[in-house]
C-alpha positions as CSV (number, residue, x, y, z in Angstrom):
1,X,-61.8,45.7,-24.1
2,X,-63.3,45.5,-20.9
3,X,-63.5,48.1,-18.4
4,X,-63.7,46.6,-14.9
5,X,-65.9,48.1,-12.4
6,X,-63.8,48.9,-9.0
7,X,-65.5,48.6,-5.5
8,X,-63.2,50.7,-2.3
9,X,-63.7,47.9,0.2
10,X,-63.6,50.2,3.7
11,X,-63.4,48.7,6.5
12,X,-66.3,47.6,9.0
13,X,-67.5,49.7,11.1
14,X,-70.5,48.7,13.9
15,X,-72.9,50.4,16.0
16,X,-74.7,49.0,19.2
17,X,-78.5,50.2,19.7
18,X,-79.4,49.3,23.7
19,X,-79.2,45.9,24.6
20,X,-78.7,44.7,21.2
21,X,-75.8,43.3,19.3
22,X,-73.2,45.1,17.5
23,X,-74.1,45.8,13.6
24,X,-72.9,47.1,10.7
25,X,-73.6,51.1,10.1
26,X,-74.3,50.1,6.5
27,X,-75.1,53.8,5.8
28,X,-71.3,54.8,5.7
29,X,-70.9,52.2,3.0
30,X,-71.0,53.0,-1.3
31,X,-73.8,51.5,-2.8
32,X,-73.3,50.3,-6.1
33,X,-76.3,49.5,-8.2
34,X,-76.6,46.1,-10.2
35,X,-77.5,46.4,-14.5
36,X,-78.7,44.1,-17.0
37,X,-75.8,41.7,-17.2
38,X,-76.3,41.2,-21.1
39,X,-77.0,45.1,-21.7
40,X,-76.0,47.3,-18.8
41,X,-79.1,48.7,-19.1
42,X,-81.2,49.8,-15.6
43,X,-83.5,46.9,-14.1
44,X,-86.9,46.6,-13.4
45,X,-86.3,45.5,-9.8
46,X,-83.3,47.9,-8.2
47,X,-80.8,45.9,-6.5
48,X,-78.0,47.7,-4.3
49,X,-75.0,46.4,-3.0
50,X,-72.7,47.0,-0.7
51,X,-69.6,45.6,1.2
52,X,-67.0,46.4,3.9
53,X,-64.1,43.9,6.0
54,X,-62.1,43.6,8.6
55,X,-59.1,41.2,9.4
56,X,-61.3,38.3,10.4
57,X,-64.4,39.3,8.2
58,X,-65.8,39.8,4.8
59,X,-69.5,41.6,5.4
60,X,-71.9,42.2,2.2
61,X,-75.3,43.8,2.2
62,X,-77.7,43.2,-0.9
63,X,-81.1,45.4,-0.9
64,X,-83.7,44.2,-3.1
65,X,-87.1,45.9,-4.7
66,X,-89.1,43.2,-5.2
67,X,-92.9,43.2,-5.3
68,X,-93.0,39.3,-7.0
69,X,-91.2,36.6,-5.0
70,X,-90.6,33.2,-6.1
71,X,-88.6,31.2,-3.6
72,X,-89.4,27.4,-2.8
73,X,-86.6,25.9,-2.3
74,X,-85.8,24.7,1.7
75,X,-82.6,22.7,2.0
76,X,-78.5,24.3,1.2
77,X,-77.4,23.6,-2.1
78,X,-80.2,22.7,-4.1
79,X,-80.5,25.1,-7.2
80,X,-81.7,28.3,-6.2
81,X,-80.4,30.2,-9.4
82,X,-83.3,28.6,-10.6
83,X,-85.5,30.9,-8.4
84,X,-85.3,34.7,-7.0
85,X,-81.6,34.9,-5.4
86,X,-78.6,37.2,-4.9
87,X,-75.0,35.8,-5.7
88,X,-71.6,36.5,-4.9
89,X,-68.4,34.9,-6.5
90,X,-65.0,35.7,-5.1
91,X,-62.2,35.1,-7.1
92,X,-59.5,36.0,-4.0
93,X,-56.4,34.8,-6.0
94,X,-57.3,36.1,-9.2
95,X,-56.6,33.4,-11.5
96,X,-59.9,33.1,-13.4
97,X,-59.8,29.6,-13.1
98,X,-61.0,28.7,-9.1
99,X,-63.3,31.4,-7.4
100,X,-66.3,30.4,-4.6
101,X,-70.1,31.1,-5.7
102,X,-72.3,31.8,-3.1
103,X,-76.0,32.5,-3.2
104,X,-78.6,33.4,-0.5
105,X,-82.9,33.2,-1.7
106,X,-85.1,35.2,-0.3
107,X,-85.9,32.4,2.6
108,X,-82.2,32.9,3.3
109,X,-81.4,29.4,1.8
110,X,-78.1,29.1,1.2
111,X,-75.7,27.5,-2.2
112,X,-72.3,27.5,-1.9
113,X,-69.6,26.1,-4.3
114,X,-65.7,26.0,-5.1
115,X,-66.1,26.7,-9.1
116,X,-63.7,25.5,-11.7
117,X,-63.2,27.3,-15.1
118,X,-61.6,26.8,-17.8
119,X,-60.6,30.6,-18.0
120,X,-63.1,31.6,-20.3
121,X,-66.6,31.1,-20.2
122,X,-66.8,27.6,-19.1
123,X,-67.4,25.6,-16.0
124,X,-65.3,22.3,-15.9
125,X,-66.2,21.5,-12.1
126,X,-68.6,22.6,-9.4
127,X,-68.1,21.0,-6.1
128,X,-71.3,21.8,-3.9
129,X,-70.1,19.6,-1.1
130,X,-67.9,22.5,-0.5
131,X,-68.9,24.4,1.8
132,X,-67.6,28.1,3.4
133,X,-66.3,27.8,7.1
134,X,-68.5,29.7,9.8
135,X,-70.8,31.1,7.0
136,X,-73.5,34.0,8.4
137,X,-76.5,34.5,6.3
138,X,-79.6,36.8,7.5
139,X,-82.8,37.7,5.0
140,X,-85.2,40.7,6.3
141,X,-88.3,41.5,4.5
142,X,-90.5,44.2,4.7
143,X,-94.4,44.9,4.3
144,X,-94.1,45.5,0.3
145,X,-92.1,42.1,0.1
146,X,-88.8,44.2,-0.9
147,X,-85.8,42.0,1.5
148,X,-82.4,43.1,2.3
149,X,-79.7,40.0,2.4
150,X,-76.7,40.2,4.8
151,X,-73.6,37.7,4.5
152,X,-70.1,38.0,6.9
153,X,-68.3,35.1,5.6
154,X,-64.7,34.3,8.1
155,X,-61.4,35.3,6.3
156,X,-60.1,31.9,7.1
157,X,-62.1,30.7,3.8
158,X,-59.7,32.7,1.5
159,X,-56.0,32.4,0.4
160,X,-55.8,35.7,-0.2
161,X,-57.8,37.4,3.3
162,X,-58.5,40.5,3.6
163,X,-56.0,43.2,3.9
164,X,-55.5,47.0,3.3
165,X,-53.7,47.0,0.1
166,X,-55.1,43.5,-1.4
167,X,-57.6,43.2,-3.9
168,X,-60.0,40.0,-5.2
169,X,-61.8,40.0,-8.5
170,X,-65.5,39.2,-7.5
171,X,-69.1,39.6,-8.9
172,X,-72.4,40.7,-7.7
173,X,-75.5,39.4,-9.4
174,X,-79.3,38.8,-8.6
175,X,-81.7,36.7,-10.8
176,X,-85.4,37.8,-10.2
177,X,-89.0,36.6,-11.9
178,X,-91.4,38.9,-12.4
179,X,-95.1,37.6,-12.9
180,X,-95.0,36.2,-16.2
181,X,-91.9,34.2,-16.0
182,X,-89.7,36.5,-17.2
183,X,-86.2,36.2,-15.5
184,X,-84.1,39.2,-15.0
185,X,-80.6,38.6,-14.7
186,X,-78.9,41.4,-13.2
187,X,-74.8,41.8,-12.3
188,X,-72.5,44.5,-10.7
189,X,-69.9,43.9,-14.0
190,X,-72.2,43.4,-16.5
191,X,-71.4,39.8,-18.7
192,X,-72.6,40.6,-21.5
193,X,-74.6,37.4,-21.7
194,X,-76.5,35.5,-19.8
195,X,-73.9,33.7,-18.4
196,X,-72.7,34.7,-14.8
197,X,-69.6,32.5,-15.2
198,X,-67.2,34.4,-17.1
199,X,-64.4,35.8,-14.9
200,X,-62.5,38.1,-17.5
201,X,-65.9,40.0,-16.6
202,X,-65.9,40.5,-12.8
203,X,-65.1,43.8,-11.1
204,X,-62.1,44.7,-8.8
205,X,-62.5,44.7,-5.0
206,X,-59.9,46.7,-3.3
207,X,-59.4,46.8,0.5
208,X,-58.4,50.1,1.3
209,X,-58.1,52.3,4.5
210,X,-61.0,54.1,6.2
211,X,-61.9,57.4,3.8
């Protein structure tokens, strides 16, 4: 049986630094730390993760080691799992069967898609003309190539919006090459496979009340 991994969604809290614009005081956040999704095993290349929300707002932070890059692609929706990236599905309703994929490359190219499945392991549609209302998207590298990924995605894209007391089922993954081709495929609920799409295996994200 499968234990679920459980994020405490707080919510968002901002500081403002001189002249510029309010941001997110990540450092009050849990990190959680993303596994091998076939063996739960640590990765080569940490990955940390974190999230918080407010009425209007869903905000996540990815934080990537990463001392190989391979990111080409330019244009929204072409296949960037095919490359380095960081994904995030949201499964607000908690069917299994409809939840949104989202994924952000290191060049903060952006796929986004309303997935289908058939409950199990199995994608039966993917529309990619979908796309999420007033998405924000920002990639920051620094001098050792390691980048840090920030998404606030509008509330007004779920059914079920954010609210103390509410929970989605979602899943945090990253997919990174290392020099020799060798593709690591890492997830906050492990899979078990390498197969991202199973949504009997994504964690629980519950919105709950400043701690």
């Amino acid at each position: 049986m499968h234990n679920a991994a459980v994020y405490p969604c707080r919510p968002a809290s901002f500081t403002r630094q001189g002249e510029e614009r309010e941001q997110i005081d990540w450092s009050r956040y849990k990190a959680v730390v993303l596994h091998d999704t076939v063996t739960g095993h640590a990765v080569k290349e940490a990955t940390e993760v974190r999230a918080c929300w407010s009425p209007e707002y869903f905000y996540v932070q990815f934080v990537c080691q990463d001392s190989y890059m391979v990111s080409e692609y330019l244009h929204r929706d072409e296949p960037l799992y095919e490359q380095d990236v960081v994904e995030l599905f949201v499964d607000d309703a908690g069917s299994g069967k409809e939840y949104i994929e989202l994924e952000v490359s290191p060049n903060n190219v952006v796929f986004d898609a309303l997935i289908r499945n058939d409950g199990g392991k199995s994608i039966t549609t993917s529309d990619i003309k979908w796309d999420l209302t007033g998405l924000v998207t920002s990639v920051d590298h620094d001098e050792q190539g390691n980048w840090v990924c920030e998404i606030t995605i509008p509330a007004m894209n779920f059914g079920n919006p954010p609210q103390r007391g509410r929970s989605w089922n979602v899943n945090f993954y990253r997919i990174d090459e290392d020099p020799q081709g060798i593709r690591e495929y890492q997830a906050w609920s492990p899979t078990g496979e390498v197969n991202y799409h199973i949504p009997a295996r994504f964690g629980k994200l519950e919105f709950v009340d400043d701690l």
